[in-house]
C-alpha positions in Angstrom: -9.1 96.1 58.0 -8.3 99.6 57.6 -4.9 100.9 55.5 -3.6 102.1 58.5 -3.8 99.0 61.1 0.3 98.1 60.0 1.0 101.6 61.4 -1.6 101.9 64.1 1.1 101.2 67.3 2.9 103.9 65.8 0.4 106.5 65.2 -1.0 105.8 69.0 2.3 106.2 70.4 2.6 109.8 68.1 -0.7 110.8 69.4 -0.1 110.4 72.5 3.1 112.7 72.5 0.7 115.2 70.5 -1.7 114.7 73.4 1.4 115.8 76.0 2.4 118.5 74.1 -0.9 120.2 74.0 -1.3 120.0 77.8 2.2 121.2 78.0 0.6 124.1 75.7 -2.0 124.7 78.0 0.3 124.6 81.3 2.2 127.1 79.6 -0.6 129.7 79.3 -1.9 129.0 82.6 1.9 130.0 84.2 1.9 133.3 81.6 5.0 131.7 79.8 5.7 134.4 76.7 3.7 134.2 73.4 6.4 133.7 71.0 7.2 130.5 73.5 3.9 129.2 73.3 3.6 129.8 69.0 6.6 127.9 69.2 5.1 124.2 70.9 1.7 125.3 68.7 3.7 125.0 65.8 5.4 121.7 66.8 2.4 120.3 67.8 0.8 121.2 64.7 3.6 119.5 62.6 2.9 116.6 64.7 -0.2 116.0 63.8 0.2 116.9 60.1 2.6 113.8 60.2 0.1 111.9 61.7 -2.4 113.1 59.0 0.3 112.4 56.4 0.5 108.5 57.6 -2.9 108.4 57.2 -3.2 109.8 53.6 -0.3 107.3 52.3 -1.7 104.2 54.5 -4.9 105.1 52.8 -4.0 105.7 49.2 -1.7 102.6 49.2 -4.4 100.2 50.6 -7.9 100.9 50.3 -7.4 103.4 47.1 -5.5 100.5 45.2 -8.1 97.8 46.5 -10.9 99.9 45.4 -9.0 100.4 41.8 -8.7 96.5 41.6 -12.1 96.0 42.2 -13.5 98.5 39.5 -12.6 101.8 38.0 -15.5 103.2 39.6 -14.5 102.2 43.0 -11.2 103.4 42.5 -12.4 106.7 41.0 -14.5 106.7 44.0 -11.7 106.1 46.5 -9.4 108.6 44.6 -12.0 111.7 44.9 -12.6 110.6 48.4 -8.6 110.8 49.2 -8.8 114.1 47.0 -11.3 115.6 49.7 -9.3 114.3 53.0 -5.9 116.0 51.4 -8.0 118.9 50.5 -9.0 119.3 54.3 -5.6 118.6 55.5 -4.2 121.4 53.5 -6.9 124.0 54.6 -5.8 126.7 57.2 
């Protein structure tokens, strides 16, 4: 079971708001609606899914990094560097 299955109604439910805000983003450009307007729902929609991501990251430090740490220091080491990488692309721009 993954980290995140406690959580998964709510991050399907958050997804697919992200999902409604993008094609809101897109009907925007397609009826001209002003720039600044549009950076504004990018934005929210971006924060969206950082959230999302940010569920994702504790769900997975908090289940499969500690089960991996109780089953050796290796795995855990393992699990940690892994989470490391994920936060590391999370963070990029």
């Amino acid at each position: 079971m993954h980290g995140y299955a406690k959580d998964k109604d709510a991050i399907e439910r958050r997804l697919r708001r992200i999902e409604g805000q993008i094609r809101g983003i897109a009907r925007m450009v397609e009826d001209d609606t002003y720039c600044i307007d549009i950076l504004t729902q990018i934005s929210a929609a971006t924060k969206a899914l950082q959230k999302v991501g940010l569920t994702l990251v504790e769900d997975h430090v908090g289940h499969c990094v500690v089960d991996a740490a109780q089953s050796s220091p290796e795995e855990g080491h393992a699990k940690v560097a892994e989470a490391t990488d994920a936060v590391a692309r999370l963070l990029r721009v």
